[in-house]
C-alpha positions as CSV (number, residue, x, y, z in Angstrom):
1,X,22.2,105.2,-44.7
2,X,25.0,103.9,-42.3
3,X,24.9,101.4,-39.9
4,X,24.1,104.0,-37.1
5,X,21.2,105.4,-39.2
6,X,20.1,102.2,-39.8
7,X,20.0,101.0,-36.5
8,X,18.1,104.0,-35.8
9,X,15.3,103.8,-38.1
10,X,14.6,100.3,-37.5
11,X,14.2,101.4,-33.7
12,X,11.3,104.2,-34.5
13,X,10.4,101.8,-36.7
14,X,9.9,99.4,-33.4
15,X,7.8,102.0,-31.3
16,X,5.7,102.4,-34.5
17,X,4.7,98.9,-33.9
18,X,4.9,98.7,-30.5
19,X,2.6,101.1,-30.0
20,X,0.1,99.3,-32.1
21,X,0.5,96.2,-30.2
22,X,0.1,98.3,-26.6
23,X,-3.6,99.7,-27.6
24,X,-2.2,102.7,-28.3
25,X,-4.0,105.3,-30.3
26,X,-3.0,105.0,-33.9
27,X,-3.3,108.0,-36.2
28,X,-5.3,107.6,-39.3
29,X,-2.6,107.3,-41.4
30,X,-0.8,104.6,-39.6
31,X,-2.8,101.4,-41.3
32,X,-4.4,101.0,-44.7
33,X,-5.6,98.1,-46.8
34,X,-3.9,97.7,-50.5
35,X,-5.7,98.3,-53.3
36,X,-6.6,95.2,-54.5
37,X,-5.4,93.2,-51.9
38,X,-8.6,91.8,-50.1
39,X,-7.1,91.0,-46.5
40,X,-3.7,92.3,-46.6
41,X,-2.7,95.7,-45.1
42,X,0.2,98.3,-44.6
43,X,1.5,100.2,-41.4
44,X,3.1,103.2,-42.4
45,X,6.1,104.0,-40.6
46,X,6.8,107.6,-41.8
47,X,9.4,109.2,-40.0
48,X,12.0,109.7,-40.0
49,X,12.5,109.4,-43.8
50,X,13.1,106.8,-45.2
51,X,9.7,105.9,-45.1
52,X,8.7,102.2,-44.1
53,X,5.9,99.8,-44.8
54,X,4.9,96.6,-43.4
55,X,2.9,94.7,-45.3
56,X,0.5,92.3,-43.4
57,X,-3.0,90.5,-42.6
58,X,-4.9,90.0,-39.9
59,X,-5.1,87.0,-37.7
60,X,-8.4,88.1,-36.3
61,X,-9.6,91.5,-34.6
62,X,-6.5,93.1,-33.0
63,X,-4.0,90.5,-33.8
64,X,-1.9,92.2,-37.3
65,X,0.8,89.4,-38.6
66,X,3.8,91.3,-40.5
67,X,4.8,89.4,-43.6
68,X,7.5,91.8,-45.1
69,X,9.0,95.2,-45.1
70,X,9.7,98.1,-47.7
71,X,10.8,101.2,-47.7
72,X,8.2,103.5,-49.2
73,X,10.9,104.7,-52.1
74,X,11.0,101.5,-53.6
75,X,7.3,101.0,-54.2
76,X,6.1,103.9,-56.7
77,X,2.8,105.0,-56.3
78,X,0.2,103.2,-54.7
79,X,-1.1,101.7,-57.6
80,X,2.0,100.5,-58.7
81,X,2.5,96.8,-59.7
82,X,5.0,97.0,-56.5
83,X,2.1,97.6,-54.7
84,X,-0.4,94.7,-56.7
85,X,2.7,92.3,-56.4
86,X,3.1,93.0,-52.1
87,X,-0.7,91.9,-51.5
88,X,0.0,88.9,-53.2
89,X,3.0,88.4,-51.9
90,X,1.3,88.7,-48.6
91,X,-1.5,86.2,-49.5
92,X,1.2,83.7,-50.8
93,X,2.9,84.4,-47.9
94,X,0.0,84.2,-45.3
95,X,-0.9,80.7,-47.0
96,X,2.5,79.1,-47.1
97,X,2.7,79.7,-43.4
98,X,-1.2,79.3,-42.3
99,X,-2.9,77.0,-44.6
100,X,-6.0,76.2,-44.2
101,X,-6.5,79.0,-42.0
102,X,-7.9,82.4,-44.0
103,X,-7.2,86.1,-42.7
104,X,-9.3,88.0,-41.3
105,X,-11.4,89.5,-44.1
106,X,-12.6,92.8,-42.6
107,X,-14.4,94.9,-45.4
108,X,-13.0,98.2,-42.9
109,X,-10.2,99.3,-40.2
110,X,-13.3,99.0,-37.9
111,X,-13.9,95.3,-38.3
112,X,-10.2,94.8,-37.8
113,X,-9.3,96.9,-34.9
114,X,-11.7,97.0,-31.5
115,X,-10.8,100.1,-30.2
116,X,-7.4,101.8,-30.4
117,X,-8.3,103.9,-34.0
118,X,-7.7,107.6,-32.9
119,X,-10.2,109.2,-35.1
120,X,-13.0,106.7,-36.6
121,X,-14.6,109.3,-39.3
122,X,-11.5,109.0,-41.3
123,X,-12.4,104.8,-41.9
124,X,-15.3,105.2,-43.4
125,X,-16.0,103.2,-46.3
């Protein structure tokens, strides 16, 4: 991808975010927990291609704290040992920047999000 597409994708890439941190409705697919990774998360940037995660945890309810970025080619599937080594990399991370302090440990999108989920029957546990 050139600079221009680059520059581009790291833009929509922005709005994806921002429109989590505005309380804007976020589609189902926009924010899942990894397998395996007790508190840490990924937002799903999906278009336009290439596909983007951030990988994350949260602070507390609302508040999501980005600790790295992939794109979604360079993971496998999503029970990959990419995937098993991002949630500890997030862990490792979250620690090295916030010990003592734990993430939020929601068991569901629900306990970590208030009220911005666009359609809650597709978090159920």
């Amino acid at each position: 991808m050139g600079n221009r597409g680059h520059g581009e994708r790291c833009a929509r890439l922005r709005a994806d975010l921002e429109l989590f941190v505005t309380g804007g409705f976020i589609d189902p697919g926009y924010l899942k927990r990894l397998q395996g990774g007790g508190a840490a998360w990924e937002i799903r940037s999906v278009r336009p291609r290439p596909s983007l995660r951030v990988f994350g945890c949260f602070a507390m309810m609302d508040v999501f704290v980005a600790l790295n970025m992939w794109a979604r080619r360079e993971l496998g599937s999503t029970k990959s040992s990419e995937f098993r080594r991002e949630a500890e990399t997030c862990k490792a991370r979250w620690r090295k920047l916030f010990h003592p302090y734990e993430p939020h440990k929601g068991g569901s999108l629900r306990d970590c999000i208030s009220d911005n989920v666009a359609n809650e029957a597709h978090f159920r546990d």
